[in-house]
C-alpha positions in Angstrom: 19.0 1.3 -16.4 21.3 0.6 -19.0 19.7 1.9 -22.6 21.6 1.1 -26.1 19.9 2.1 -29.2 20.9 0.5 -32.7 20.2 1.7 -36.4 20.2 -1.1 -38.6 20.4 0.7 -42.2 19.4 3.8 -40.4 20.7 6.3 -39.1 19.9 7.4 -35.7 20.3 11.1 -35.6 20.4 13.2 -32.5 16.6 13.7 -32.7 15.5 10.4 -33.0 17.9 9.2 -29.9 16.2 12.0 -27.6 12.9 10.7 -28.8 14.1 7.6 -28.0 15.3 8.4 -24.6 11.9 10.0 -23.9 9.4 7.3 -24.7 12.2 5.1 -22.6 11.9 8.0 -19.2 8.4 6.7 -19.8 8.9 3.0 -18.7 10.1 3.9 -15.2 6.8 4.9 -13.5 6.1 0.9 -12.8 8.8 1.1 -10.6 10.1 -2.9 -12.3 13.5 -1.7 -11.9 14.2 -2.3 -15.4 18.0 -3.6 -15.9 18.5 -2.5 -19.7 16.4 -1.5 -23.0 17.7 -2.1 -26.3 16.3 -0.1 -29.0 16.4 -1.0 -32.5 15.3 0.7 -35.6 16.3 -1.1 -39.1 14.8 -0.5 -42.7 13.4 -3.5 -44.3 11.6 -4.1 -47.6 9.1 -7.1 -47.5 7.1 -8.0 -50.6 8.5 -4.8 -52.5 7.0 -2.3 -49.5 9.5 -0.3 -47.5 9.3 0.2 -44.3 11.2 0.9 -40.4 10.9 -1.9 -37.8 11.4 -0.9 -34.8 11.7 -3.5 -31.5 12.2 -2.7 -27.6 14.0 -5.3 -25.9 13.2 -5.1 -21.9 15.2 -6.9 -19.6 13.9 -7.1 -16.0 14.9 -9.0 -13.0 14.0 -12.5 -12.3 15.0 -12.8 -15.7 11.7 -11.9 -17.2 12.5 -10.3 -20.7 10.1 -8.2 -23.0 10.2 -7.7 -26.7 7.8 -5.5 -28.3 8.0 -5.3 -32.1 6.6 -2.8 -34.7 6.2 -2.1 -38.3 5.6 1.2 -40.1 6.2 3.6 -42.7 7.4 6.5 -40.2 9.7 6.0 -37.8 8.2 8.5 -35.3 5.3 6.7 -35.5 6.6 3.5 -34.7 9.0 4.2 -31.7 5.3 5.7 -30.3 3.3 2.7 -31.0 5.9 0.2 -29.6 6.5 2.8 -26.4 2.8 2.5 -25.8 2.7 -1.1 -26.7 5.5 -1.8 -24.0 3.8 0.5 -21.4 0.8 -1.8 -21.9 3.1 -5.1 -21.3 4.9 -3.1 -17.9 1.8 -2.4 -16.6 0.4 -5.7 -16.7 4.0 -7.4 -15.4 3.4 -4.8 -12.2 0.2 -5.9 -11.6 1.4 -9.5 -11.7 4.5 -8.7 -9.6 2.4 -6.4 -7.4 -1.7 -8.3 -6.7 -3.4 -6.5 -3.8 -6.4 -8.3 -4.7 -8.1 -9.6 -1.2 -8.8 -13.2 -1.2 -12.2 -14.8 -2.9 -15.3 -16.4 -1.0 -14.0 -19.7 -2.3 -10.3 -19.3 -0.6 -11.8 -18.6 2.8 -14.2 -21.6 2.6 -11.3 -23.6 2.1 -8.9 -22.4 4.7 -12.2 -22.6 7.4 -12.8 -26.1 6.4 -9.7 -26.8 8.3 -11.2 -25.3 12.3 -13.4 -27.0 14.6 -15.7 -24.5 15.3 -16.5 -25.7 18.7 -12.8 -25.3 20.3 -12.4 -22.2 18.1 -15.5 -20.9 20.3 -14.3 -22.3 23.4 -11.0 -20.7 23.2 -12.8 -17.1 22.8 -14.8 -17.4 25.6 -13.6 -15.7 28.2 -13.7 -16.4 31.9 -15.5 -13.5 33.8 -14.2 -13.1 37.7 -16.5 -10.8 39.9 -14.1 -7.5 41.4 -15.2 -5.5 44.1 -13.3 -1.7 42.9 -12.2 0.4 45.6 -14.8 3.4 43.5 -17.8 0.8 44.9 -17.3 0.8 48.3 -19.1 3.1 50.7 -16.9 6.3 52.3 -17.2 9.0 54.5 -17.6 12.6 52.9 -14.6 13.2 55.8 -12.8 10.3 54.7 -12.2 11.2 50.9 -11.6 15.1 52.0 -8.8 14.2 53.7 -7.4 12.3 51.0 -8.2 15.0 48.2 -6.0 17.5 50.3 -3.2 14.6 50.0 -2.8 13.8 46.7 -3.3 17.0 45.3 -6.2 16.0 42.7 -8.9 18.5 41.4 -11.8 16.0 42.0 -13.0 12.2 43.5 -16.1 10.4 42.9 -17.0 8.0 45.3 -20.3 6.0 46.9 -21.3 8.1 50.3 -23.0 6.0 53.0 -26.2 6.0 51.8 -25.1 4.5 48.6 -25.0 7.6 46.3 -22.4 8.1 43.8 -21.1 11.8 44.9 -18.2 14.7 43.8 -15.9 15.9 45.8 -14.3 18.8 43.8 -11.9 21.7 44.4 -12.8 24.8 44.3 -11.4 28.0 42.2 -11.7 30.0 45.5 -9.9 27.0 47.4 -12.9 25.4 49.2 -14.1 22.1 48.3 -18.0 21.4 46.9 -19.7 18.1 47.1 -22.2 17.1 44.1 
């Protein structure tokens, strides 16, 4: 960010510049990216009153460009006003750049105006196809012993011959148990 600060019948002491430069730090939490601020300060006397103007030129990308303007008798006093004036205008730009509104009722309405419901429903119906699982199908207590010692696994559950769903587990003392 490019800043350049002029005193137009003023003279910008060290001060004022730092004070400047602080109110400027300020403008960077929007995160806009801001390309340059030009700061002026200039003594004026309208309608026999003196006073500083002081303006904050803005330029951002997309060549959006903000000018905030102020009058006063202190200059302090006015480099804070337009500073807070500015923040004001940054923060709306970044919520304009930046919307994380959701959509309205009245957006949705209009987008579902659009699908037949029917072949919508149709297309998330889904077609169900009967599987007999290995798990289901009747063993021998024998049968699933033998296999236990094969693979090396802690435990099977399985259907026994009289169609009850059983354990076959591992023991700690290295016999099996059936539940």
């Amino acid at each position: 960010m490019n800043i350049s600060m002029v005193g137009r019948h003023v003279e910008l002491t060290d001060a004022i510049k730092q004070h400047i430069e602080a109110c400027v730090d300020t403008f960077t939490k929007f995160n806009l990216d801001i390309i340059s601020v030009r700061a002026i300060a200039s003594a004026e006397e309208k309608k026999g009153k003196k006073g500083i103007t002081f303006e904050f030129t803005l330029n951002l990308p997309n060549k959006n460009t903000i000018v905030i303007k102020q009058r006063d008798d202190d200059l302090y006093a006015a480099i804070d006003i337009a500073g807070g004036r500015a923040q004001k205008a940054l923060r709306r730009h970044h919520e304009r750049m930046f919307d994380h509104k959701k959509a309205g009722i009245n957006d949705a309405k209009a987008a579902s105006l659009d699908i037949n419901l029917s072949d919508e429903k149709e297309a998330l119906e889904d077609e169900i196809v009967p599987h007999q699982l290995d798990l289901y199908k009747p063993q021998e207590v024998q049968d699933v012993l033998e296999s236990l010692k094969e693979n090396g696994k802690q435990f099977e559950i399985f259907n026994d011959i009289d169609g009850k769903t059983r354990v076959l587990y591992k023991r700690n003392d290295g016999r099996f148990g059936l539940y």
